[in-house]
C-alpha positions in Angstrom: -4.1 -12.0 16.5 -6.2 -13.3 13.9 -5.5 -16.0 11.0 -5.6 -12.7 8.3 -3.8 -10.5 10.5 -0.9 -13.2 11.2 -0.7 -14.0 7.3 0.0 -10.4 6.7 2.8 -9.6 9.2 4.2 -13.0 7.7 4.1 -11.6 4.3 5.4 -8.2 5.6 8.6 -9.8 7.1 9.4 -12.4 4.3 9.8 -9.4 2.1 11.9 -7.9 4.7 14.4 -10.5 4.6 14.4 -10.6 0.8 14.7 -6.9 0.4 17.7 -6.9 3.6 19.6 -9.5 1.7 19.4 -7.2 -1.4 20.6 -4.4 1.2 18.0 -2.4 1.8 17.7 -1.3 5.8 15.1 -1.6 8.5 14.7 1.8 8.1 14.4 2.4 4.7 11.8 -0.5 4.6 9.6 0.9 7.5 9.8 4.5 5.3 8.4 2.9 2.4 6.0 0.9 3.7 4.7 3.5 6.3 4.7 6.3 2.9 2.3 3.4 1.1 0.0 3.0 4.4 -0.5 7.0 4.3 -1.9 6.5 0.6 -3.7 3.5 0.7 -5.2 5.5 4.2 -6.2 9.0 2.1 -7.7 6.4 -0.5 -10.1 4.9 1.5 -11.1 7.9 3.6 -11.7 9.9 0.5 -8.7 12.4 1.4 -6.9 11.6 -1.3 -7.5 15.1 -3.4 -5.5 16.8 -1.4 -2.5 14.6 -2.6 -1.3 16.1 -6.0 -2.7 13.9 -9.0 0.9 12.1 -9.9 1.5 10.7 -6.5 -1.9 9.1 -5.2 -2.4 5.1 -5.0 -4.2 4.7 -8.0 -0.8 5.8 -9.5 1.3 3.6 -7.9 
């Protein structure tokens, strides 16, 4: 694992643990995160205009 990849799994399970103590679950978390993945993914491979205007990343 790289230096950049290993900082951001770091980052992704510090805010875990803050957002678990506040009581959200594993499962919500990996929802969320996975639903932001899918529209940072249509951004960058130009599939975002088949997303409705209101919910793409720019909008986020």
């Amino acid at each position: 694992m790289t230096a950049v990849t290993h900082d951001i799994v770091a980052k992704l399970w510090n805010l875990r643990n803050v957002l678990k103590d506040d009581g959200v679950t594993y499962h919500q978390y990996v929802t969320e995160l996975t639903y932001l993945l899918f529209l940072k993914m249509a951004r960058e491979t130009g599939s975002e205009d088949q997303l409705p205007e209101s919910y793409r990343w720019a909008d986020l």
